[in-house]
N, C-alpha and C positions, 0 to 999 in steps of 0.2 A: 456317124452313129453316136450315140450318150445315152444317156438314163436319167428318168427323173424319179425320186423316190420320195413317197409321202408316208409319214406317220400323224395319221387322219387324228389321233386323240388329240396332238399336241397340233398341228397344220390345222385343223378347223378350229380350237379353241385362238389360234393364234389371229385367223381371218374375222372369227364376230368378235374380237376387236376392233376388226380398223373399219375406218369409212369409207366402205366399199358400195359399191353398185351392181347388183347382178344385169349383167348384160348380155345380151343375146345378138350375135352377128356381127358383132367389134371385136376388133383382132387387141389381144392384149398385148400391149408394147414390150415386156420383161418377156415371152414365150415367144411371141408374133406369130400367135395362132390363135384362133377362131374359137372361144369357149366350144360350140358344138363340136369342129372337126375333132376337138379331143375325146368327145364321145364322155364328158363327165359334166357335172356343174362346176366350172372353175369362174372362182370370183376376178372379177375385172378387176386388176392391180395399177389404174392406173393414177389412184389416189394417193397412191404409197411413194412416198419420196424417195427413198431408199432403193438401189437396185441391189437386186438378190447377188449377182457379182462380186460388187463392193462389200457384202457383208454378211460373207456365207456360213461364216459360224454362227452369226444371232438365226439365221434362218434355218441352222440344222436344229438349231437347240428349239426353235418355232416346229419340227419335223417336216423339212424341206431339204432334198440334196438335189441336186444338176450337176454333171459332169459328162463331159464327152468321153468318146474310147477311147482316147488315149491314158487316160489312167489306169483303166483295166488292162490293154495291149500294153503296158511300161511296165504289168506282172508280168506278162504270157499269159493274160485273161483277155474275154470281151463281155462286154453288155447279150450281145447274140446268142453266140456260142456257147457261155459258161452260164450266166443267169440267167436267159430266156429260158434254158427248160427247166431251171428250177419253181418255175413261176402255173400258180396254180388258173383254174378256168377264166377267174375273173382279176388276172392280173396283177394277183398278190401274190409276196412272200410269203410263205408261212413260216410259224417262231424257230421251229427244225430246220427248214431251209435256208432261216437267216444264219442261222449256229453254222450250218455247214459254210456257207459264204463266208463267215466273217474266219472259219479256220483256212479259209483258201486264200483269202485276204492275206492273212497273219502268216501264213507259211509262201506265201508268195511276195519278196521282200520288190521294193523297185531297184531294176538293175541299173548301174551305173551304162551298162552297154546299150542298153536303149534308149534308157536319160539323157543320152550323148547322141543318140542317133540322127536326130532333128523333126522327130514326130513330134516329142516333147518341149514344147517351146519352151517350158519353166519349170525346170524340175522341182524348184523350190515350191511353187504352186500345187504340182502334183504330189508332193509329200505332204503337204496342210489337206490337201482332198482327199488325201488318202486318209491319214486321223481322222477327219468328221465323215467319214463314209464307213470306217470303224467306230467311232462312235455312235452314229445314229443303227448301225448293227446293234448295237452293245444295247441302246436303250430299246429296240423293237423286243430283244428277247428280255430283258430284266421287266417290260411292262409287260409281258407273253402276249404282245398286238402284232401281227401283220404288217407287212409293209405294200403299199400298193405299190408297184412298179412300172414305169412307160418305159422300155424299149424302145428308142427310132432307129429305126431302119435306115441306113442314109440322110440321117441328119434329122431335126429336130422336124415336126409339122411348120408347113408354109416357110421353111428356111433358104 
């Protein structure tokens, strides 16, 4: 399970910059999923040198976060459980619903008990995802935009 979280103002302004190619039925290497199966227009990234891994804070700050459950289960949160019914018809956050997430966030610290458990392969890691997962909260509600949000279910599409 993860989540991907777009802030369309800043994530589309950040795409017609690069030299992209809208493609249809090419699986994009960085997702390894099918523009269509994701049911949106997602620009083929495979122009971009850069993997979104290697450089998650430029790409939060672009409004792009990816993270699997385990950062949410290392609160006592999940992507499922806790945010999926926060999430309105078409898959967004709304600016209320991010304030409340980002309080659930912030009062839900990561425990050493779980950070230890062996879900957590890096806890260090999951504390920097944890900042830019509070941060991109912090800017959806200071610009009052929406967050679009994907849920997977069992893992990312075509994973």
């Amino acid at each position: 399970m993860g989540a991907e979280i777009f802030l369309h103002s800043a994530w589309d302004a950040y795409c017609e910059r690069l030299p992209l190619l809208k493609e249809q039925g090419r699986v994009d290497p960085i997702t390894q999923a099918d523009p269509i199966h994701l049911g949106r227009g997602v620009w083929h990234l495979a122009s971009v040198a850069d993997s979104i891994a290697m450089d998650e804070e430029r790409m939060v700050g672009n409004g792009y976060f990816r993270c699997a459950d385990d950062l949410l289960w290392a609160m006592g949160l999940s992507w499922s459980n806790t945010v999926g019914p926060m999430l309105d018809e078409k898959e967004c956050l709304p600016v209320s619903r991010a304030a409340e997430l980002l309080a659930l966030v912030e009062s839900h610290p990561l425990t050493n008990e779980r950070l230890a458990s062996g879900l957590a392969i890096n806890a260090n890691a999951l504390r920097r995802q944890r900042e830019l997962l509070v941060s991109l909260l912090r800017r959806s509600i200071e610009v009052r935009e929406p967050l679009e949000v994907i849920v997977f279910e069992g893992g990312p599409p075509n994973a």
